[in-house]
C-alpha positions in Angstrom: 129.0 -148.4 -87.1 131.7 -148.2 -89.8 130.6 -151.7 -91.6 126.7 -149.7 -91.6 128.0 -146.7 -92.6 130.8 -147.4 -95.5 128.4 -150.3 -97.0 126.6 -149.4 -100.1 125.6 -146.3 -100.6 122.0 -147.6 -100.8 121.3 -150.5 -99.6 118.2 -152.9 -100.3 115.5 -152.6 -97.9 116.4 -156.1 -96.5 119.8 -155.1 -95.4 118.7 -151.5 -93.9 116.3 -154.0 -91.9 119.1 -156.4 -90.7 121.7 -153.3 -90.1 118.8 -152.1 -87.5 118.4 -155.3 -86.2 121.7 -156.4 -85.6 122.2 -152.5 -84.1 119.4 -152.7 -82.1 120.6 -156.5 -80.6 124.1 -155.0 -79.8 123.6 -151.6 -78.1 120.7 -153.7 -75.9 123.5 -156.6 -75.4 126.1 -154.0 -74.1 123.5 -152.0 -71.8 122.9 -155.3 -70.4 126.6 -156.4 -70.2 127.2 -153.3 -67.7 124.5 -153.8 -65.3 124.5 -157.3 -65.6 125.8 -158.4 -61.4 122.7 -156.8 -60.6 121.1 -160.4 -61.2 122.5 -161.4 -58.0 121.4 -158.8 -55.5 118.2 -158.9 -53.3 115.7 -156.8 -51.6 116.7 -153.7 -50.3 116.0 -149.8 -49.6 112.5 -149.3 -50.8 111.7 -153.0 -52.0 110.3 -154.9 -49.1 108.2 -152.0 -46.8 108.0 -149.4 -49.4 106.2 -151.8 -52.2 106.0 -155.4 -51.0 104.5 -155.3 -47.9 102.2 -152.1 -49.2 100.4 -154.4 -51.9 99.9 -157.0 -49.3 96.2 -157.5 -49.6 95.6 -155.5 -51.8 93.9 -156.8 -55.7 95.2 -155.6 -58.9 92.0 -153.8 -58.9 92.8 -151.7 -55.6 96.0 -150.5 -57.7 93.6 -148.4 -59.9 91.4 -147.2 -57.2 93.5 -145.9 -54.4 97.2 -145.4 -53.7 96.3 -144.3 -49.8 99.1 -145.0 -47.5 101.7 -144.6 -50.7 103.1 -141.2 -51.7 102.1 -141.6 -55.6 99.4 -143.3 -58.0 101.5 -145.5 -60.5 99.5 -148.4 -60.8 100.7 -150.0 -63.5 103.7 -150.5 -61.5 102.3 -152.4 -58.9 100.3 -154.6 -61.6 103.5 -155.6 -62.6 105.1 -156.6 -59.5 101.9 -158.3 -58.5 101.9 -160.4 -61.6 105.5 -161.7 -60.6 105.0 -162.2 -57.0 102.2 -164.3 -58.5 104.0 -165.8 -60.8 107.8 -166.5 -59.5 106.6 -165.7 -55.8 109.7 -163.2 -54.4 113.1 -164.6 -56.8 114.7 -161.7 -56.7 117.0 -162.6 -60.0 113.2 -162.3 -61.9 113.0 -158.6 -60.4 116.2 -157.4 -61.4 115.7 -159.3 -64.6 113.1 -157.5 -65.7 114.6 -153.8 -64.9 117.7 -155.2 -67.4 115.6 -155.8 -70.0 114.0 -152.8 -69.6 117.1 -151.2 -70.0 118.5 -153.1 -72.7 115.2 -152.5 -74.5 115.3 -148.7 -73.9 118.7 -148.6 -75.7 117.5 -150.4 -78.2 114.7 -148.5 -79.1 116.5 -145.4 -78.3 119.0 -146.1 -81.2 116.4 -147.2 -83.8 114.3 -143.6 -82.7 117.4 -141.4 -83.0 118.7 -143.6 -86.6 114.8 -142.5 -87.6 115.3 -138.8 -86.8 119.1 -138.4 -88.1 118.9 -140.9 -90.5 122.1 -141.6 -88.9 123.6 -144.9 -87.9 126.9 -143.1 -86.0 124.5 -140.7 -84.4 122.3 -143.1 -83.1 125.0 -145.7 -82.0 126.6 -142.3 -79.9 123.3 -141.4 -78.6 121.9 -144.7 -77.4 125.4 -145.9 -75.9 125.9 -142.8 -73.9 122.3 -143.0 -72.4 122.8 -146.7 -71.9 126.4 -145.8 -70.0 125.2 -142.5 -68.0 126.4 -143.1 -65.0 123.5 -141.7 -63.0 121.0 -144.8 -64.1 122.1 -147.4 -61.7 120.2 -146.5 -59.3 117.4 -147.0 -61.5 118.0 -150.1 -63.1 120.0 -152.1 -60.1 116.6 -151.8 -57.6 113.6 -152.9 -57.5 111.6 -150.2 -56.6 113.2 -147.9 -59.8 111.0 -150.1 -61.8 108.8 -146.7 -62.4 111.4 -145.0 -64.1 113.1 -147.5 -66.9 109.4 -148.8 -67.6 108.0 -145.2 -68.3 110.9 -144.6 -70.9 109.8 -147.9 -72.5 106.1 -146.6 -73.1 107.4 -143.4 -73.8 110.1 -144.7 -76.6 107.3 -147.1 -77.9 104.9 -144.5 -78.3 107.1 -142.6 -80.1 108.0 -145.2 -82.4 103.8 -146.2 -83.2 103.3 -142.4 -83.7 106.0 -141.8 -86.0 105.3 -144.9 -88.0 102.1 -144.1 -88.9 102.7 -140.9 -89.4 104.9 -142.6 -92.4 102.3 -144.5 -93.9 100.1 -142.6 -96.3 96.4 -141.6 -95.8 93.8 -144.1 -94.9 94.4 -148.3 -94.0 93.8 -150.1 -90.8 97.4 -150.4 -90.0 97.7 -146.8 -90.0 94.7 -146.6 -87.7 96.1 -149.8 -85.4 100.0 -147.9 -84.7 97.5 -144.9 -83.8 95.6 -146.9 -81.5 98.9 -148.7 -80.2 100.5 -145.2 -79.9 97.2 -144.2 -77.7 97.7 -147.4 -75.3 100.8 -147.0 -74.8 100.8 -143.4 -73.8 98.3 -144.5 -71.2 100.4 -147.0 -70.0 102.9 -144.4 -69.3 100.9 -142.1 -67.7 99.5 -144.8 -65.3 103.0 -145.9 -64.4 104.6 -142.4 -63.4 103.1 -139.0 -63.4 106.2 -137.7 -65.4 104.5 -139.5 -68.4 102.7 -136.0 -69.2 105.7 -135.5 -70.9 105.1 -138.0 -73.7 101.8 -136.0 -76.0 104.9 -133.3 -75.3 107.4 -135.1 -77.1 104.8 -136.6 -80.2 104.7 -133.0 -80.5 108.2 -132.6 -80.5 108.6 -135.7 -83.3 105.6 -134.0 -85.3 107.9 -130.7 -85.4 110.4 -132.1 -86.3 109.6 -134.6 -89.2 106.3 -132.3 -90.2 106.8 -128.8 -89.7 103.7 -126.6 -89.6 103.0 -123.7 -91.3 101.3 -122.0 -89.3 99.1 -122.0 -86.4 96.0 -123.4 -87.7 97.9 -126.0 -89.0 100.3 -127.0 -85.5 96.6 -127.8 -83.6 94.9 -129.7 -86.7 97.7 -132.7 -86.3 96.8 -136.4 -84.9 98.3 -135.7 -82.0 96.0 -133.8 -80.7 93.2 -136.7 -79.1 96.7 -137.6 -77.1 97.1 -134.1 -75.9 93.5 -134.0 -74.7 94.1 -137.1 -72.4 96.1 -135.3 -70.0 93.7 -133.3 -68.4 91.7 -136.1 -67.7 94.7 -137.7 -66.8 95.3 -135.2 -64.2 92.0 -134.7 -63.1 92.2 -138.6 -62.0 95.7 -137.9 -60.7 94.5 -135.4 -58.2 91.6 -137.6 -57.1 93.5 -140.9 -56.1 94.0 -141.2 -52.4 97.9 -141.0 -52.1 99.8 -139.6 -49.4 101.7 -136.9 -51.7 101.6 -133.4 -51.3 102.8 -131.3 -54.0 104.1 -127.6 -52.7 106.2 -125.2 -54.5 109.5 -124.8 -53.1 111.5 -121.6 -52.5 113.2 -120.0 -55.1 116.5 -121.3 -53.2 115.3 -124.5 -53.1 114.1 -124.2 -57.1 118.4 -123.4 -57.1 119.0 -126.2 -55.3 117.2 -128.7 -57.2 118.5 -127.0 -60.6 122.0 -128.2 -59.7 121.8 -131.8 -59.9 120.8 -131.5 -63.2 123.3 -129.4 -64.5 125.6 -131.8 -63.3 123.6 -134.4 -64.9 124.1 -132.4 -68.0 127.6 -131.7 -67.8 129.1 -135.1 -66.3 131.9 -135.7 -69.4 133.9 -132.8 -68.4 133.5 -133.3 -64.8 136.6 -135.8 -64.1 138.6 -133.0 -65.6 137.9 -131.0 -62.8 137.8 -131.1 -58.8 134.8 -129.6 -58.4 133.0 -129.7 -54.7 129.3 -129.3 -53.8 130.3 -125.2 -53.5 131.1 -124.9 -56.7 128.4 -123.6 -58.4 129.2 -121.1 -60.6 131.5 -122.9 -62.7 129.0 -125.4 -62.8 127.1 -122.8 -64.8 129.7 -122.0 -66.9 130.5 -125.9 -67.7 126.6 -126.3 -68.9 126.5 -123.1 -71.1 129.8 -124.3 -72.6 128.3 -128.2 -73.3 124.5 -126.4 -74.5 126.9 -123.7 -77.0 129.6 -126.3 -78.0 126.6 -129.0 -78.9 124.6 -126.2 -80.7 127.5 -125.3 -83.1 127.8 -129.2 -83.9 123.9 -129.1 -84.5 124.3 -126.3 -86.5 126.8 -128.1 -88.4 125.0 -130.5 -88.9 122.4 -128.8 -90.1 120.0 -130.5 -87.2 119.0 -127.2 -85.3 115.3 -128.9 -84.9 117.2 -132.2 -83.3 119.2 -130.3 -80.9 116.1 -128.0 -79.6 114.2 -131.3 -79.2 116.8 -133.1 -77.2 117.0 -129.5 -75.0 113.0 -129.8 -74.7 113.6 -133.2 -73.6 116.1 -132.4 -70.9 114.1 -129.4 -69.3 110.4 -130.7 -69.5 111.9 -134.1 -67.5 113.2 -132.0 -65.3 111.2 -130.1 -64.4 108.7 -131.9 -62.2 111.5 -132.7 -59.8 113.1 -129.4 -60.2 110.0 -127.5 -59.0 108.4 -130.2 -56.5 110.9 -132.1 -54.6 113.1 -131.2 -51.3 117.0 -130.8 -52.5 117.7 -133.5 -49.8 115.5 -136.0 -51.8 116.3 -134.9 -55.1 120.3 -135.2 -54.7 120.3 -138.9 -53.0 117.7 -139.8 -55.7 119.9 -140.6 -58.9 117.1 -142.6 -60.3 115.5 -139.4 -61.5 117.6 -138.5 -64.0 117.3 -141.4 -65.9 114.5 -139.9 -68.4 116.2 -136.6 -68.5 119.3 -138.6 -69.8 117.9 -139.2 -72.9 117.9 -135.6 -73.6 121.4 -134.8 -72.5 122.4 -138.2 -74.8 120.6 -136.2 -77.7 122.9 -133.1 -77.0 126.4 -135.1 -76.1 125.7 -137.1 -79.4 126.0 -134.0 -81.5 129.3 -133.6 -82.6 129.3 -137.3 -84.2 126.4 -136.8 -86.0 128.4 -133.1 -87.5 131.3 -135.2 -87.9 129.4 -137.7 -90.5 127.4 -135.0 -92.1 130.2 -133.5 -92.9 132.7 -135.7 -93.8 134.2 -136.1 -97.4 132.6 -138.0 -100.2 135.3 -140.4 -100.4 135.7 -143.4 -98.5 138.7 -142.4 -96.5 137.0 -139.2 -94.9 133.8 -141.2 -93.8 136.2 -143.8 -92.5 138.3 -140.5 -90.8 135.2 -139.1 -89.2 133.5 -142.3 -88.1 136.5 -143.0 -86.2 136.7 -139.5 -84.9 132.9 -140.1 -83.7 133.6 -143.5 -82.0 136.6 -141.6 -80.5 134.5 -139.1 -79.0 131.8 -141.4 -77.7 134.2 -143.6 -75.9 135.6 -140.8 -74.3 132.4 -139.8 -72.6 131.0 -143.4 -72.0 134.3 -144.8 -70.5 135.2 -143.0 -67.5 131.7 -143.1 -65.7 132.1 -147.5 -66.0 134.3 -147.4 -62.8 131.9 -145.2 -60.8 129.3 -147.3 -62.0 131.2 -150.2 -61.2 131.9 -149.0 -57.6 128.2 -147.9 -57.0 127.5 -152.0 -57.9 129.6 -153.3 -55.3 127.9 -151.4 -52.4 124.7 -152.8 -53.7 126.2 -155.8 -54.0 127.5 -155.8 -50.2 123.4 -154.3 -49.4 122.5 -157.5 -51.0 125.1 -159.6 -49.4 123.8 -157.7 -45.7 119.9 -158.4 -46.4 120.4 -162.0 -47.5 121.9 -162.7 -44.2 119.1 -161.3 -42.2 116.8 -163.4 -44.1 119.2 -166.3 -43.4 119.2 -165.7 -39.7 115.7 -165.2 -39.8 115.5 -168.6 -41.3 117.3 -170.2 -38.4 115.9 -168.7 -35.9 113.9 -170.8 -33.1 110.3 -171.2 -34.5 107.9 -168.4 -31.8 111.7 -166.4 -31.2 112.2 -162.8 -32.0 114.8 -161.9 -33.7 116.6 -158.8 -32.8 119.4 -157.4 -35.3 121.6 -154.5 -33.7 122.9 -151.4 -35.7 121.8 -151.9 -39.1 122.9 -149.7 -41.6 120.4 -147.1 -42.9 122.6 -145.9 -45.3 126.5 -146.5 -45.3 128.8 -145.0 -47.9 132.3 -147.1 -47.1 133.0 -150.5 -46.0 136.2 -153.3 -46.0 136.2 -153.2 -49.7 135.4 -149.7 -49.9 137.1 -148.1 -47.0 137.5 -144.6 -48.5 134.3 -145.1 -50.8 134.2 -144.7 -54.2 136.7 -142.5 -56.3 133.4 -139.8 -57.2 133.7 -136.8 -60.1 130.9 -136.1 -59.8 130.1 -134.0 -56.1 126.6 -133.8 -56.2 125.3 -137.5 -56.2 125.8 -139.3 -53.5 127.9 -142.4 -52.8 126.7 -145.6 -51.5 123.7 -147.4 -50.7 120.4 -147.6 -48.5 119.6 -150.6 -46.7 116.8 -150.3 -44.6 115.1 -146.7 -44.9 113.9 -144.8 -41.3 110.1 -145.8 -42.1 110.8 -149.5 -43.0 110.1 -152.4 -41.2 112.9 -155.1 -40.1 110.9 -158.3 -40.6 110.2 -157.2 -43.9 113.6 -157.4 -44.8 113.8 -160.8 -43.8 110.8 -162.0 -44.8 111.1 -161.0 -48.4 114.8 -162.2 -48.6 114.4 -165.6 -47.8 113.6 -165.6 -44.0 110.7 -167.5 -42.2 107.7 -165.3 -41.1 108.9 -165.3 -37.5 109.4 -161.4 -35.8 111.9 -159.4 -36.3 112.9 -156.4 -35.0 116.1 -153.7 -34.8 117.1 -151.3 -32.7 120.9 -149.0 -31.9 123.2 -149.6 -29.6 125.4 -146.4 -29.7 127.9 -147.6 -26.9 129.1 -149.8 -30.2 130.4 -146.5 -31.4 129.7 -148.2 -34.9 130.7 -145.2 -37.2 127.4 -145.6 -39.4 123.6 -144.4 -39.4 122.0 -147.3 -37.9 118.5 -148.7 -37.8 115.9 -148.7 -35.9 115.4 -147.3 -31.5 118.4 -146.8 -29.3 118.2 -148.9 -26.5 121.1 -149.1 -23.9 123.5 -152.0 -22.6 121.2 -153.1 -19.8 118.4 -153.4 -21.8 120.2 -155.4 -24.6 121.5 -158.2 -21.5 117.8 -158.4 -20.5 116.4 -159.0 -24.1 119.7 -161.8 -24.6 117.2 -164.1 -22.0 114.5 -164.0 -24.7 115.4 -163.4 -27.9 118.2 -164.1 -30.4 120.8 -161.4 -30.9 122.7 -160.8 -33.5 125.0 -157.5 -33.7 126.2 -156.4 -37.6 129.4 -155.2 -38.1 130.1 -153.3 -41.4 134.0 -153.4 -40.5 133.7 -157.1 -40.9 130.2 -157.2 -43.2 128.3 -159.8 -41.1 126.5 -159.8 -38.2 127.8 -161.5 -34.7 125.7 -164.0 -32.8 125.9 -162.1 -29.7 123.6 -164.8 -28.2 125.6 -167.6 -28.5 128.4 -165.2 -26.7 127.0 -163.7 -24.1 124.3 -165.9 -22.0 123.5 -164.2 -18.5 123.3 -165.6 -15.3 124.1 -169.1 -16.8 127.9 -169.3 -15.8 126.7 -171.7 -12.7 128.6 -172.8 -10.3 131.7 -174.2 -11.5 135.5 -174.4 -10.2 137.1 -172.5 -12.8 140.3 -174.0 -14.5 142.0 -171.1 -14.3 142.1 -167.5 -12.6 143.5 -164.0 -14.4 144.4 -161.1 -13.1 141.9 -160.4 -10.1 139.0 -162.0 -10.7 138.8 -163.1 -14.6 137.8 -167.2 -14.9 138.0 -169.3 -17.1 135.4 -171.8 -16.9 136.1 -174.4 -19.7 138.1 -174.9 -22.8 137.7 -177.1 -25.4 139.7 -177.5 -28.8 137.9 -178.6 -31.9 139.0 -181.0 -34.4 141.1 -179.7 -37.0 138.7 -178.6 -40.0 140.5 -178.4 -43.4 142.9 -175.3 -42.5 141.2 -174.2 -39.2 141.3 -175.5 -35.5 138.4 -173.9 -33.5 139.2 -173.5 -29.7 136.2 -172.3 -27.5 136.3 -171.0 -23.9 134.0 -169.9 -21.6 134.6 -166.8 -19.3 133.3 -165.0 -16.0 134.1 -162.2 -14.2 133.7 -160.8 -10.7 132.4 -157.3 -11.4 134.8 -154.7 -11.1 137.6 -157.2 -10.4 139.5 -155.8 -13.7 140.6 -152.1 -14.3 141.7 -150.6 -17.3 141.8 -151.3 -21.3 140.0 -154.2 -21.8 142.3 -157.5 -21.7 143.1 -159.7 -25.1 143.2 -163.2 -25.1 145.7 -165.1 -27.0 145.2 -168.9 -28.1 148.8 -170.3 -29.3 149.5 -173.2 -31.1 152.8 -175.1 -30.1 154.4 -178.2 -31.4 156.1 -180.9 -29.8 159.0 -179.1 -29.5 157.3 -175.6 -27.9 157.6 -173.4 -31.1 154.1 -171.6 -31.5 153.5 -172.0 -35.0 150.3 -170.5 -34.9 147.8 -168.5 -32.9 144.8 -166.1 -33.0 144.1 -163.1 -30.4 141.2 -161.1 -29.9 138.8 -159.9 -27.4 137.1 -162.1 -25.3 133.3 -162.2 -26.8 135.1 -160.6 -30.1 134.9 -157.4 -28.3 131.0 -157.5 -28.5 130.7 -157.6 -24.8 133.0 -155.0 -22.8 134.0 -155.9 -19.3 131.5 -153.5 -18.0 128.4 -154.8 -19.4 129.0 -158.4 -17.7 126.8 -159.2 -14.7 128.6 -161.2 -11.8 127.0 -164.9 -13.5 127.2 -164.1 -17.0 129.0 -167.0 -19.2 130.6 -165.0 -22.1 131.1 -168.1 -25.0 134.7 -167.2 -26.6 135.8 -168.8 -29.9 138.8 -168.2 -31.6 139.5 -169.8 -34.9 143.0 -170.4 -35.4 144.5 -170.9 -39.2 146.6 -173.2 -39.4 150.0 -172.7 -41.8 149.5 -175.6 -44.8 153.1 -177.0 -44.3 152.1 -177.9 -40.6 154.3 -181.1 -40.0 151.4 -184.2 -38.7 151.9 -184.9 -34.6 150.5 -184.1 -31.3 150.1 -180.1 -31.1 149.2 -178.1 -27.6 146.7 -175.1 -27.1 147.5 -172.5 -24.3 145.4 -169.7 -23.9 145.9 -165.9 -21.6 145.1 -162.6 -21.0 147.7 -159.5 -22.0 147.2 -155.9 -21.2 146.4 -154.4 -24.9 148.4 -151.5 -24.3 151.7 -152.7 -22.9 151.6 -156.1 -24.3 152.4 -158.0 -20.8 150.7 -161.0 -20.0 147.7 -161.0 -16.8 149.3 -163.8 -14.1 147.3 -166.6 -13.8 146.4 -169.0 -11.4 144.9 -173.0 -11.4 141.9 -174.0 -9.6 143.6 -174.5 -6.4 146.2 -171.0 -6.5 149.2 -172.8 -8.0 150.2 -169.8 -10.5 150.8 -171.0 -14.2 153.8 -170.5 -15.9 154.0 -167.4 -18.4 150.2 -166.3 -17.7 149.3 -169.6 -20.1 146.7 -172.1 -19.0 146.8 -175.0 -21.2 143.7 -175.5 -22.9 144.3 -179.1 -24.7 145.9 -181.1 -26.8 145.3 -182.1 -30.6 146.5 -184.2 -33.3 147.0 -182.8 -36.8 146.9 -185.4 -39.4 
């Protein structure tokens, strides 16, 4: 920005184009750069029932015809996904690919508009990084099913960019005509990919203002814009015909209140880490967004770029306002996506007071130098702080990733003609084991975390589209879990999860630990048998078998196998220890834990259930090599003594230990 700035005070046409280019290259490189770990996530929220499994069957040609069954008519969109499931088949890393360089490309093209209208390189350098760094845009460029909104701001910027171009080139010539005509397809584009795009023959208006003011009436309709202007009524006409499940109705003027307030926020977000705002705290909300709209209009005035800032202001209301006045306020505020367009506008504003800075700085090379460095001072202030939240807000898609990759992994391994049953799968979940607390959020009215599966969707989706085979899945809630999280899917209670365990394979998430549990390998009913148990605890707690593993790199795996007479054992559920001692009977190692991993209380067992136990026991790396023995027992949670035990044939075992085996550690 400096180098650009303090070069020569007219440069040759071929540098100006390189300065662009290289500009251009590094604000897309660093939008990239900050979104870039969304290469590696996967399917989730609205990606596999809310788009893939809805253009199942459905021709590129259906996309323009009907959008029955789906709440909008965007079918560009969907032409666009088809292509790539056609093409690449479901790699997610092509998905989330393509939503980067959309991204990348919007800053780019942001920069080179806003350099076109200030004649500016500082000004567009503030303006395009802040958009690129607004920290409500993950949401739109980190999922798949955002696509709508970073792809409308393309055609929008593009259109722009044709219009204004020819509007540069002097009367008459086919290129003129051919930017026209590119201007015209892309503005279609637009409108076919989001409904919002009415908003684009608003802003060639806006641009026509502002680089040719009319002077007068007559002279404001007779401008080429008009032709693009008259589309939208067709447009809408279209719009209104399309099958779609949509309904647009007017909310209250409460709910108008309600909707008005994200926005604000949205404008306002640089000054809100100063503050401790909550959700309640509206009125100084107002009071922070008339300070940013006065403080940004004195720069503009400053500046002597009244006409920029009105534009930018234009920009921020007319993309709001379709959300503002048709959306529920519960949809609207866990939707950050939305504001991603109206960002542009409120990058327009913020951007102000560097673009007064440079306009008014000193002739001589140290003042440039002064207020370029007071610019880039500024617009690191306001794109810094959000990175963190941003950051945060990637690691719970991250972990949604992480979740939705292992239910098409399970899905994959599950017997071929099984059903596939996962257990209290988060809907939505806003802390985990990394994030216990959440993240560290200014900003109180945008939510914080991620969706994984919506209410509507469908589990096998899930799997299917994230690498699973096309066997059946379902999910249902076991609240008896007490799993502190919305889950998916229909409650269903412990006796009818032990009667699905005899036909389908179980497996039970936990977001404490962030996988899920094969509860079917655990807990197998009426398959205990008829065996002499090794050892008896308490008043009725057998153990059936033991067996120690081999010793795998730093872990030795010991598995038993439990039964219990029903009702035999009172109380907090027992623990079982496994110890590790050496030849010398020093335990130098153990693991305890609840028999089945506390996935199977004691009151859920039946009278012949086997409950499969393993407990992986890490093993310290200065472990001396020789013969090692395993014991295993039962303690009382809350007092910490040990249950008796008992052999086979009522000979009591010293210290409550049954000894489970013997191993040699190399």
């Amino acid at each position: 920005m400096i180098i650009s700035t303090v070069a020569a005070a007219e440069p040759s046409l071929k540098s100006r184009r390189w300065i662009t280019l290289l500009s251009m290259l590094a604000v897309a490189g660093l939008a990239f750069l900050l979104y870039s770990r969304a290469l590696d996530f996967a399917f989730f929220n609205d990606d596999p029932t809310g788009h893939f499994a809805w253009m199942e069957s459905r021709s590129y040609a259906d996309y323009f015809r009907s959008s029955a069954d789906y709440g909008y008519y965007r079918p560009i969109v969907f032409v666009i996904l088809q292509g790539l499931v056609d093409t690449v088949s479901y790699n997610a890393r092509v998905f989330h690919a393509l939503l980067l360089i959309l991204h990348s490309s919007n800053a780019a093209l942001l920069w080179l508009l806003m350099r076109r209208l200030s004649d500016s390189d500082a000004y567009a350098w503030s303006t395009s990084l802040i958009f690129a760094f607004f920290p409500f845009s993950y949401e739109a460029v980190t999922y798949v099913a955002s696509l709508t909104h970073p792809l409308l701001l393309f055609w929008l910027l593009l259109t722009l960019l044709f219009y204004q171009q020819a509007r540069r080139i002097s009367e008459g010539g086919r290129k003129r005509l051919a930017l026209y005509g590119a201007a015209m397809i892309t503005m279609l584009l637009g409108l076919l990919t989001h409904e919002n795009g009415l908003i684009i023959p608003l802003a060639m208006a806006g641009i026509e203002w502002l680089e040719h003011p009319p002077k007068g009436l007559i002279e404001a309709i007779k401008r080429p814009y008009l032709p693009y202007l008259l589309i939208t009524p067709i447009f809408l006409f279209v719009w209104w015909s399309i099958p779609k499940t949509s309904e647009q109705v007017l909310p209250s003027i409460s709910a108008w209140f309600s909707n008005l307030v994200p926005f604000l926020q949205t404008l306002v977000y640089p000054l809100l880490p100063l503050f401790n705002l909550t959700a309640d705290d509206t009125a100084v909300l107002l009071a922070l967004a008339a300070a940013v709209l006065g403080i940004t209009f004195a720069a503009s005035w400053l500046a002597r770029a009244r006409a920029l800032w009105f534009f930018g202001l234009a920009w921020f209301l007319l993309s709001s306002l379709p959300a503002t006045l048709f959306l529920s306020p519960d949809y609207l505020y866990g939707s950050p996506r939305l504001h991603y367009l109206p960002s542009v506008g409120v990058a327009i504003l913020l951007a102000m007071p560097v673009l007064a800075l440079t306009r008014r700085a000193p002739d001589q090379t140290w003042g440039q130098v002064v207020s370029l460095a007071a610019g880039l001072l500024y617009t690191l202030a306001i794109i810094i702080p959000p990175t963190a939240f941003v950051s945060c807000e990637m690691d719970f898609y991250d972990e949604a990733s992480r979740i939705v990759r292992q239910m098409g992994e399970l899905g994959e391994k599950a017997p071929a003609g099984s059903t596939l049953l996962l257990v209290n799968v988060p809907v939505f979940f806003s802390s985990y084991s990394a994030h216990p607390q959440g993240c560290d959020n200014p900003y109180p009215w945008t939510p914080v975390g991620a969706v994984i599966m919506p209410d509507y969707a469908n589990a096998a989706d899930f799997v299917r589209y994230n690498g699973g085979d096309e066997s059946l899945a379902d999910a249902v809630s076991v609240a008896e879990y007490a799993p502190g999280w919305n889950t998916f899917g229909n409650a269903i209670s412990p006796v009818d999860l032990r009667r699905r365990l005899r036909l389908e394979q179980i497996h039970v998430f936990d977001l404490n630990r962030g996988d899920f549990y094969d509860l079917s390998a655990t807990w197998r009913p009426g398959k205990a048998g008829e065996v002499i148990p090794l050892a008896v605890f308490g008043e009725g707690m057998r153990l059936n078998s033991a067996t120690v593993g081999d010793a795998q790199e730093s872990e030795l795996m010991v598995t038993l196998v439990w039964q219990n007479e029903p009702g035999s054992m009172e109380g907090a559920a027992p623990v079982v220890f496994v110890h590790l001692y050496d030849q010398n009977g020093q335990l130098v190692a153990q693991h305890d834990g609840p028999p089945g991993g506390g996935f199977v209380p004691l009151s859920w067992w039946g009278e012949h259930d086997a409950i499969v136990d393993r407990h992986p026991i890490e093993l310290p790396a200065n472990l001396a090599p020789g013969q090692y023995t395993v014991a295993a027992g039962l303690y009382d949670p809350q007092t910490g003594e040990r249950y008796s035990a008992a052999a086979s044939d009522g000979t009591p075992l010293p210290d409550g230990a049954f000894i489970a085996g013997r191993v040699v550690l190399p």
